[in-house]
C-alpha positions in Angstrom: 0.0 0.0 0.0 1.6 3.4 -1.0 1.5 6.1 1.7 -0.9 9.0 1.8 0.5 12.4 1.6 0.1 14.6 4.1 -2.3 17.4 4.2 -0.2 20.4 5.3 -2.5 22.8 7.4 -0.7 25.9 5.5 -2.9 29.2 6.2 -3.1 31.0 3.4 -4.2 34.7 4.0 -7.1 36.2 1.7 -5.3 39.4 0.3 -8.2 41.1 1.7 -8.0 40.0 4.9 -4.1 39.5 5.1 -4.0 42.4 7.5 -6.6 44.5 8.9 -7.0 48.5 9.1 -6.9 51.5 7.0 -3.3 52.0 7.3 -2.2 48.6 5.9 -4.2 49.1 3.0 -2.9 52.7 2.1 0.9 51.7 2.6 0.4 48.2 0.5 2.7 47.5 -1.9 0.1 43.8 -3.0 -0.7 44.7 -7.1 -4.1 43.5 -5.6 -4.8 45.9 -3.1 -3.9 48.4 -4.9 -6.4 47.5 -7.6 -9.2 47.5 -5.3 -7.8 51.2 -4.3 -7.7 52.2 -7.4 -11.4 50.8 -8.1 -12.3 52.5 -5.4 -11.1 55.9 -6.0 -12.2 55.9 -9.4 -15.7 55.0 -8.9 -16.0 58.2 -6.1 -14.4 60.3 -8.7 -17.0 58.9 -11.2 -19.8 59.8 -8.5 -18.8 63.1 -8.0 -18.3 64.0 -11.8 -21.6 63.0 -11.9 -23.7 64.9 -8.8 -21.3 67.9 -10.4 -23.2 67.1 -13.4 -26.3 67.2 -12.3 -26.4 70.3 -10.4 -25.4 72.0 -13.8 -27.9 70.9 -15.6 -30.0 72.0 -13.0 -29.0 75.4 -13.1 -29.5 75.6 -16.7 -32.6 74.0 -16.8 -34.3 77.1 -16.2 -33.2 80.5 -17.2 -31.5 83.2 -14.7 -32.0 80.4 -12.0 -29.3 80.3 -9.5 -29.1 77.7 -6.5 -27.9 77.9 -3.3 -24.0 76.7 -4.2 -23.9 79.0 -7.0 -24.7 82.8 -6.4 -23.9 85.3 -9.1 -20.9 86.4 -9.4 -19.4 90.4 -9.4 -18.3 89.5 -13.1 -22.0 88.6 -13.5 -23.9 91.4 -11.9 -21.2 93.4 -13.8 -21.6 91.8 -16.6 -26.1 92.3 -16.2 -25.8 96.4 -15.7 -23.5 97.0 -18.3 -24.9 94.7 -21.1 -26.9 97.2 -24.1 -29.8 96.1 -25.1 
């Protein structure tokens, strides 16, 4: 009878769970990680770009409408009393 190998109890870590808190994952230098970082980040980005987007079109959805992140301007009252009709 040939002998059975043995079954090495070898723990392999889960690159996600490897170690835990914030600071690990910032200072990694696993290709994995920072994948998941960059997902990350681009995907906020991506949400942001897009709520920007929105509260453009928004503004200029209706005319001379101004909302509360976006008050005119001295260029643009300027701008108003000076123009000829």
């Amino acid at each position: 009878m040939a002998a059975q190998p043995k079954h090495l109890a070898l723990e392999h870590s889960n690159y996600l769970t490897a170690e835990s808190g914030i600071y690990s994952w910032l200072t990694t230098v696993d290709h994995k990680r920072v994948a998941v970082l960059y997902l990350i980040a681009s995907l906020g980005f991506m949400l942001i770009g897009g709520l920007e987007a929105m509260a453009i079109r928004t503004q200029l959805a209706i005319p001379n409408r101004t909302t509360p992140f976006s008050r005119p301007t001295r260029t643009t009252r300027c701008s108003r009393c000076t123009a000829r009709p």
